[in-house]
C-alpha positions as CSV (number, residue, x, y, z in Angstrom):
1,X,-10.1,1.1,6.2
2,X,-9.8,4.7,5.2
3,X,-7.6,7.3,6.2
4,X,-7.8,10.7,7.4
5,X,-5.9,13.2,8.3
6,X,-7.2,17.0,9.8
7,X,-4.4,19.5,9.6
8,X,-1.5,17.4,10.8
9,X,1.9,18.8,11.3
10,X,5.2,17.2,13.1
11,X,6.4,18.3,15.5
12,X,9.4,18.6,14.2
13,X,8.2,20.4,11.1
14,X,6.2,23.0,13.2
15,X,8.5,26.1,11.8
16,X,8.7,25.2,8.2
17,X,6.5,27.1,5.6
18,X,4.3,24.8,4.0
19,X,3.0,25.4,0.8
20,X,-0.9,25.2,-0.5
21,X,-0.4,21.5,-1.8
22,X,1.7,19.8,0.8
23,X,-0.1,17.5,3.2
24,X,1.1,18.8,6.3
25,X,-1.1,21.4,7.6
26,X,-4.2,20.6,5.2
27,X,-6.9,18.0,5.4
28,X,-7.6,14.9,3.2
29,X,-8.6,11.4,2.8
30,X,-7.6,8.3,1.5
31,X,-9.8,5.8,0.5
32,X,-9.2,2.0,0.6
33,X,-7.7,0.1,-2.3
34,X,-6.3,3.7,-3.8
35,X,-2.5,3.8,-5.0
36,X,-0.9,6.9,-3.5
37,X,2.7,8.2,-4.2
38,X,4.1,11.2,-1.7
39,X,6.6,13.2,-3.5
40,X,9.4,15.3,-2.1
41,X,13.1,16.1,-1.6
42,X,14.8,14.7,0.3
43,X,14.3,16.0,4.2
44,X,11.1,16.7,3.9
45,X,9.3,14.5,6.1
46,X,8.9,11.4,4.0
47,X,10.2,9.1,6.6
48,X,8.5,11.4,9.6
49,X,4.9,10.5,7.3
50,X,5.5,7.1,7.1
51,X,6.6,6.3,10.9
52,X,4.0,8.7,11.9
53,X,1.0,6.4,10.1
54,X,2.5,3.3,11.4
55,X,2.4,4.3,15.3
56,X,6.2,4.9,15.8
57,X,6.0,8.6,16.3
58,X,3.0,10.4,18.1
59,X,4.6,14.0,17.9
60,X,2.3,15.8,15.8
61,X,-0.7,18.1,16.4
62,X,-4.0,17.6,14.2
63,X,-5.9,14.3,14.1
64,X,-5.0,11.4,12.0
65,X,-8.1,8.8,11.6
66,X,-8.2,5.2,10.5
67,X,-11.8,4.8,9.7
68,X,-13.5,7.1,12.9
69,X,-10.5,6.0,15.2
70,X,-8.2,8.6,16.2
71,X,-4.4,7.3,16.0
72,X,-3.5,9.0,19.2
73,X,-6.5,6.7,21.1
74,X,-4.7,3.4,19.7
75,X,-3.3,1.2,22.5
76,X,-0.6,-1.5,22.4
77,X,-2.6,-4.0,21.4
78,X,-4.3,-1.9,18.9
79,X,-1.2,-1.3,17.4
80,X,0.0,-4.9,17.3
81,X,-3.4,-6.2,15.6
82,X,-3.0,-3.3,13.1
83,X,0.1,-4.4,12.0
84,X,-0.7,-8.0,11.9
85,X,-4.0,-7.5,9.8
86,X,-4.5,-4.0,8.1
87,X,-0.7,-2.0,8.0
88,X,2.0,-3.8,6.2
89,X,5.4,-1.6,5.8
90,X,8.7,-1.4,3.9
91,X,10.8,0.9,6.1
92,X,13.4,3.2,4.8
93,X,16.0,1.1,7.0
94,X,14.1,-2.2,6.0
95,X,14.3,-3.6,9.7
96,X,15.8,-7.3,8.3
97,X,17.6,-9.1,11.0
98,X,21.1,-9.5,8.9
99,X,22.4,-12.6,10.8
100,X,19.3,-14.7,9.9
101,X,18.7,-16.0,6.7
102,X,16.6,-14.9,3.6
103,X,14.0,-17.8,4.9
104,X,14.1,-17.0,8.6
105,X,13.3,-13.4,7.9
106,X,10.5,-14.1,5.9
107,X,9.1,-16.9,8.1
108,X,9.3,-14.7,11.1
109,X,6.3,-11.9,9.8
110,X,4.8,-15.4,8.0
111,X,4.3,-17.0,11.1
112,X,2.1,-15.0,12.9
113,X,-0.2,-15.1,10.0
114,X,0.2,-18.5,8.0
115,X,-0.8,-16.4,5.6
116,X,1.8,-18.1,2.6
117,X,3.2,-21.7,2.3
118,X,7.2,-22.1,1.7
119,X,6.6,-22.6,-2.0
120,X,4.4,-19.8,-2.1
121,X,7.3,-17.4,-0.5
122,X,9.8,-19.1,-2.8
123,X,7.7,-18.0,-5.8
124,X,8.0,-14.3,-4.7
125,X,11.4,-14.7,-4.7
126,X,11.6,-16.2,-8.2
127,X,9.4,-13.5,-9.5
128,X,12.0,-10.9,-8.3
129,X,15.3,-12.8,-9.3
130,X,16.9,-13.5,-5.8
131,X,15.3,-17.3,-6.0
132,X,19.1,-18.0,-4.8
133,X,18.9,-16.5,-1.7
134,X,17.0,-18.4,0.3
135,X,19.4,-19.7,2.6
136,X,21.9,-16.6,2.3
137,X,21.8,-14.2,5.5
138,X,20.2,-11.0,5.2
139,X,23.8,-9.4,6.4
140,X,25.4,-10.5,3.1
141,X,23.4,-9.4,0.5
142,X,23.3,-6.0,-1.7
143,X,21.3,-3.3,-1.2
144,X,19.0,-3.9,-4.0
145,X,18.9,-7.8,-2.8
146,X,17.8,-7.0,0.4
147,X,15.1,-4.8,-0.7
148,X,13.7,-7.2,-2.6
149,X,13.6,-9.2,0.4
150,X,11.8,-6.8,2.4
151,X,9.2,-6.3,-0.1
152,X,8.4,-9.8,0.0
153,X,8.3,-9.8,3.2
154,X,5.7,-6.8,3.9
155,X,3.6,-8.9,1.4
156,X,3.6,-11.8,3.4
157,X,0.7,-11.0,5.4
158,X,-2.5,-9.6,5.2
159,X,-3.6,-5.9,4.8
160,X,-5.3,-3.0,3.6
161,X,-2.6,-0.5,3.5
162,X,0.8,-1.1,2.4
163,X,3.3,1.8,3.3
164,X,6.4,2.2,1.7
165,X,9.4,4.6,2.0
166,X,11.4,4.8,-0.8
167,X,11.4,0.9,-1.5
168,X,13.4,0.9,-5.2
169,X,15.9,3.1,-4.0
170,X,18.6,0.8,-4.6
171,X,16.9,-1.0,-7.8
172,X,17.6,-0.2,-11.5
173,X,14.7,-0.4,-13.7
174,X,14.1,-3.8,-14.3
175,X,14.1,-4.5,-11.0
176,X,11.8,-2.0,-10.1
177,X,9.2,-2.5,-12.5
178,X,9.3,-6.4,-11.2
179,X,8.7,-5.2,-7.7
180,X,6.1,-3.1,-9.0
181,X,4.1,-5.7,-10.6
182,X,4.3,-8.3,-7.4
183,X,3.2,-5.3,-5.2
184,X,0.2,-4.9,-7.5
185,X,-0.6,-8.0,-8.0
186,X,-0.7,-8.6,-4.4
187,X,-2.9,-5.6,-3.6
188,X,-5.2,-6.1,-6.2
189,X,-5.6,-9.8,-4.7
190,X,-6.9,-8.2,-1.2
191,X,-8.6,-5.2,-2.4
192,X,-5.8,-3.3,-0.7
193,X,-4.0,0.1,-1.0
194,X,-0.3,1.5,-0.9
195,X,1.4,4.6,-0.8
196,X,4.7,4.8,-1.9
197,X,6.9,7.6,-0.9
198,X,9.6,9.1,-4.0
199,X,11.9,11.5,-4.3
200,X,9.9,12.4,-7.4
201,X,11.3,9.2,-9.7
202,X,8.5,8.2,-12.7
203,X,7.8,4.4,-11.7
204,X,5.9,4.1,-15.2
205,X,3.3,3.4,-12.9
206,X,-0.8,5.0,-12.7
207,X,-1.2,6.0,-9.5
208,X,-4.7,7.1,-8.3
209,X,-3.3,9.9,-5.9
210,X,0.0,12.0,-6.2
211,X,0.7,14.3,-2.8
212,X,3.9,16.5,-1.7
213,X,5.5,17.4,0.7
């Protein structure tokens, strides 16, 4: 699935200059299976981009298309086999329910899909150091910890975009760079494609697209 977008602005954004490079305002397209990092400050519209692609605000003028299909002509149930199949997100806010645990948070998302066994989850969780965690609620965890958990979680389906907002914000290096790998790894597995919003932080990472805000 590829993605288009034709002179979009947010509502919101409608009165602030834009310059020649930002995405608001100009067209492009993403292709499938391309890495993509959005740069900018912080207030921006990072967060307005991301909700914006994954259906939860409709505010904007322009035309956004997923393949030929105008994002403004999606219905409910459009939406809800999106996110099942092709859109996978890590939310600024991370949307984990804090009084269930590590497992029940991950099983939730995992059993719509059967896409991963327990074992197969529990080995995500190894490969980002928070193996420990499985029966811990969400609620009681660190930042960092419960990032981690999210990622796994958007993972833990299939699709063909993977849209994350600020995801390592609360990770040092390390544990960035672990993330990092699993997310590739992952991708790579599905011939997938993720764009990763920054506030302009190096990820020692090769992406194959870099757009501002």
């Amino acid at each position: 699935m590829n993605i288009h977008f034709k002179n979009v602005i947010p509502n919101p954004l409608r009165n602030i200059t834009h310059h020649e490079q930002s995405i608001w305002n100009n067209s492009f397209s993403l292709q499938k299976g391309q890495k993509v990092m959005l740069n900018a400050t912080s207030g921006k519209g990072k967060t307005t981009f991301t909700h914006t692609l994954s259906g939860l605000r409709k505010d904007y003028s322009g035309k956004i298309l997923f393949d030929e299909q105008d994002l403004q002509d999606f219905s409910a149930e459009d939406w809800a086999e999106l996110r099942k199949n092709k859109l996978s997100f890590v939310f600024q806010d991370l949307q984990l329910f804090p009084n269930l645990t590590v497992q029940e948070n991950l099983q939730i998302k995992n059993d719509l899909t059967k896409s991963f066994t327990e074992d197969e989850l529990k080995q995500m969780l190894e490969k980002l150091e928070i193996e420990d965690k499985w029966s811990n609620q969400c609620g009681l965890l660190s930042m960092g910890q419960q990032q981690r958990v999210a990622i796994i979680r958007a993972l833990s389906q299939p699709y063909e975009w993977l849209l994350m907002d600020e995801p390592f914000s609360h990770l040092d290096e390390n544990n960035t760079q672990l993330a990092l790998s699993l997310i590739h790894k992952r991708t790579a597995e599905q011939g997938a494609g993720f764009i990763l919003t920054s506030l302009g932080d190096d990820h020692q990472f090769t992406f194959d697209k870099v757009l501002n805000l």
